[in-house]
N, C-alpha and C positions, 0 to 999 in steps of 0.2 A: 923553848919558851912556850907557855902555855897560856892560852888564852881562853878565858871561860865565855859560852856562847847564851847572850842572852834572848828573850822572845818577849815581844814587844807585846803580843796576845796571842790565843791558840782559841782554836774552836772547840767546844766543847759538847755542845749536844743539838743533832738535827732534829727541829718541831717539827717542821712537815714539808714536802716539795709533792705539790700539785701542778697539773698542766690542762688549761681548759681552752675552749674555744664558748666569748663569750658570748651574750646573745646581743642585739644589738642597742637594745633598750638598758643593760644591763646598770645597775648601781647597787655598789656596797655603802651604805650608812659608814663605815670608817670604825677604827677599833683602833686602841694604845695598849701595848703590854711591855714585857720586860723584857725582849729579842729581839735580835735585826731579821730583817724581813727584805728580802733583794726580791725584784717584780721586772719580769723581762715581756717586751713585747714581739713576737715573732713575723707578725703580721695583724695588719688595721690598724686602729687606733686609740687611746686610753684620754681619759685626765685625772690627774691623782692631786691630792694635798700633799704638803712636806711641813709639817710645821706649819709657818707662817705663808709658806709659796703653795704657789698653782702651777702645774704642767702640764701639757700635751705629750703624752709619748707617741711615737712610732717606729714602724717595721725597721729593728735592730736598736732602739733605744733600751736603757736599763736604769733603774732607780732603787737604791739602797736606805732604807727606813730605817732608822737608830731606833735603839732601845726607850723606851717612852717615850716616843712621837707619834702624835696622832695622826695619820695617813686614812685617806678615803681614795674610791677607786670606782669609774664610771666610764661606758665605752662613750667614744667621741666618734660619727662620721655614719656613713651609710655600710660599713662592710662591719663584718663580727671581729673581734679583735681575738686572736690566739697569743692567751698568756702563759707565761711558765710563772711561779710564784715558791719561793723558797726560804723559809725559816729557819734558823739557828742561834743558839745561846754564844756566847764567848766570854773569856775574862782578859784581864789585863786591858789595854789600849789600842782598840783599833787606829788605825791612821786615821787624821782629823781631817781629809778630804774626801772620806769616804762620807756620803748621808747629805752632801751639799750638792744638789741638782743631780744633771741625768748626765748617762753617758750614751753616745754611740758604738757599737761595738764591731770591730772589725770583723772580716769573717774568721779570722786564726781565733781572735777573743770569744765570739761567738760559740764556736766548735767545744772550746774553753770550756764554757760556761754549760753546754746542754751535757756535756760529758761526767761534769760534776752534779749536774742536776739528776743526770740517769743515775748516777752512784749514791744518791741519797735516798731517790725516789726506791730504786734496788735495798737498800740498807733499812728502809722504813716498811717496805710491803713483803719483803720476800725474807725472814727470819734465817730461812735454812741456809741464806748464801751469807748471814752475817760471819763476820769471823773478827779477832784483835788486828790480824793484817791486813783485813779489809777496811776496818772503819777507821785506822791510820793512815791510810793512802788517800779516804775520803780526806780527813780533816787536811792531811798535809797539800792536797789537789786545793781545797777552797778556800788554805791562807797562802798559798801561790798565787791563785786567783784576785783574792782580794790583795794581795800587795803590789801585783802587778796591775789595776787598776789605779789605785793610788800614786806609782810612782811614775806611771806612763800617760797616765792620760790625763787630760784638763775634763773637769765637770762642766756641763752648759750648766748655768745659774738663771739662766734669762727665764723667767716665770711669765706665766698667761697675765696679762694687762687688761684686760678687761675691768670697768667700774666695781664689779662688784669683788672681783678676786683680789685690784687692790687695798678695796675696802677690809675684806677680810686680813689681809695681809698687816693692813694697819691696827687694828684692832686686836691682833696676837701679840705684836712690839709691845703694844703698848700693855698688855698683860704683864708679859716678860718683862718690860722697865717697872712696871710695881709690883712683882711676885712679892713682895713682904709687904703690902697692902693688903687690907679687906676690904675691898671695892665692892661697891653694887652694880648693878648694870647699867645705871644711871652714872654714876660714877666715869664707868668705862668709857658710855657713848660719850661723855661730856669731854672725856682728858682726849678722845680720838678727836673730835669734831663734828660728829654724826649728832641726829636722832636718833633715839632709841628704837623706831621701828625701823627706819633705814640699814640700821646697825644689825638689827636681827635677822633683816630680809636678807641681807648680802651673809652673813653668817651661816643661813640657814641653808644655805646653797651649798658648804664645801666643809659641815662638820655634821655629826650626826648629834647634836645636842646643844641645850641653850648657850646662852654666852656665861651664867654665871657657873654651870656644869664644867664647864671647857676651862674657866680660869682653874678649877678648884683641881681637876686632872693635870693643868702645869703646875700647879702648888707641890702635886703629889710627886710627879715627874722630880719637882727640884728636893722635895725629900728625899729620893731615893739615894739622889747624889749625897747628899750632908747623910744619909746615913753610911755610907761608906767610908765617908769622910770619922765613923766614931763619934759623929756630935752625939749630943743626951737628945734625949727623946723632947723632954722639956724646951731645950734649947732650939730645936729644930722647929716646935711647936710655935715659940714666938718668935721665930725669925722670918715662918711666913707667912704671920698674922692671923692664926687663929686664936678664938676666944679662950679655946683652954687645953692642957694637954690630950683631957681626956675627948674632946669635941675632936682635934685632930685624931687621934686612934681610931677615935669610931670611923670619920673617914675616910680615914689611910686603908682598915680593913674591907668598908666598903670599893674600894676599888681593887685593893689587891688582893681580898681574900683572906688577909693575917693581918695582925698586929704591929705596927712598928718594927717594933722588937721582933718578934718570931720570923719574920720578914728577914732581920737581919742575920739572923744566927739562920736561916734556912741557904738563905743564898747569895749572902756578902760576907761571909768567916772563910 
């Protein structure tokens, strides 16, 4: 009897695997793109965005950024933080516990994880050692990796509580609950329960850009989804409330470079 074997998703292309020691003042303004992005800490300590959440990482913690989520990244503490940081594309369906909070890593996971990180960092800088059976063992080593995180271990979910992280925290939901709104910023402050300058200050702390920038990137985020999905351009258009199809294109390309369409037929066919 034969049983055909299916794959729930594969990896398909390493962006980049860098390894730094950072300084201790260090801050990234934050960046959203189309690829998952895994950020490990070796040693010191981090605070990162996820979305709507705020975290502390440290020595042995790990956090996996989903594809258009905005993620920012700033050392925490008096030591330098030594990060490893690892990008790659994938299709199909990652496990949906993967991208919700941090994990701690064993030291077997650990071992895991810097071995696949050498094999990318290898596959990305040194041309002459690529081969078909090398970059197969990579991909098949880092959906081992990721399925065995998902199927063994529980994510911490518990985010940084501070006023102003939950401010920001709240202020994303409430994005999210009216992505097919045109909200203004007054709007926003109003349906969270802030002032508008309250709302900024705590904003301005864990995103690299204003609050009506930040909505118009999860607008785009949730296109990207409905374009997979086959909706029309049009229909996509008014479903997350912009004025006209063409006002959405112009800033659909503005953030991603392409068009809509070209967008789709590049890297969701």
């Amino acid at each position: 009897m034969f049983c055909p074997v299916r794959r729930a998703f594969s990896v398909l292309q390493i962006m980049s695997a860098f390894e730094e020691e950072r300084a201790v003042d260090f801050y990234f303004k934050g960046e959203m793109h189309d690829f998952w992005e895994v950020v490990y800490v070796a040693s010191g300590k981090i605070g990162v965005t996820e979305g709507e959440q705020v975290y502390e990482l440290e020595k042995g913690d790990i956090i996996f950024h989903r594809p258009m989520e905005f993620h920012k990244v700033w050392s925490c503490g008096p030591k330098r933080p030594h990060v490893f940081t690892m990008s790659f594309k994938t299709e199909g369906v990652v496990p949906s516990t993967i991208g919700d909070g941090i994990l701690h890593l064993t030291p077997v996971d650990e071992s895991t994880f810097l071995n696949v990180f050498a094999s990318a960092h290898t596959l990305l800088h040194t041309p002459a050692q690529r081969s078909p059976l090398a970059e197969q063992k990579f991909t098949a080593d880092l959906e081992s990796f990721l399925i065995n995180m998902a199927c063994e271990r529980i994510m911490d979910t518990t985010p940084l509580k501070s006023p102003d992280a939950l401010r920001y925290g709240q202020v994303i939901k409430i994005m999210q609950k009216h992505i097919t709104e045109d909200l203004s910023v007054s709007d926003i402050a109003h349906l969270a329960g802030l002032s508008p300058s309250t709302m900024k200050n705590a904003f301005a702390k864990f995103s690299d850009c204003g609050v009506r920038k930040h909505f118009i990137r999860l607008k785009i985020a949730a296109a990207i989804r409905l374009l997979e999905q086959d909706d029309a351009i049009g229909r996509i258009s008014e479903m997350l409330g912009f004025s006209s199809q063409n006002y959405f294109s112009m800033v659909f390309k503005a953030e991603m470079g392409l068009a809509p369409m070209e967008y789709r037929r590049k890297f969701l066919r």
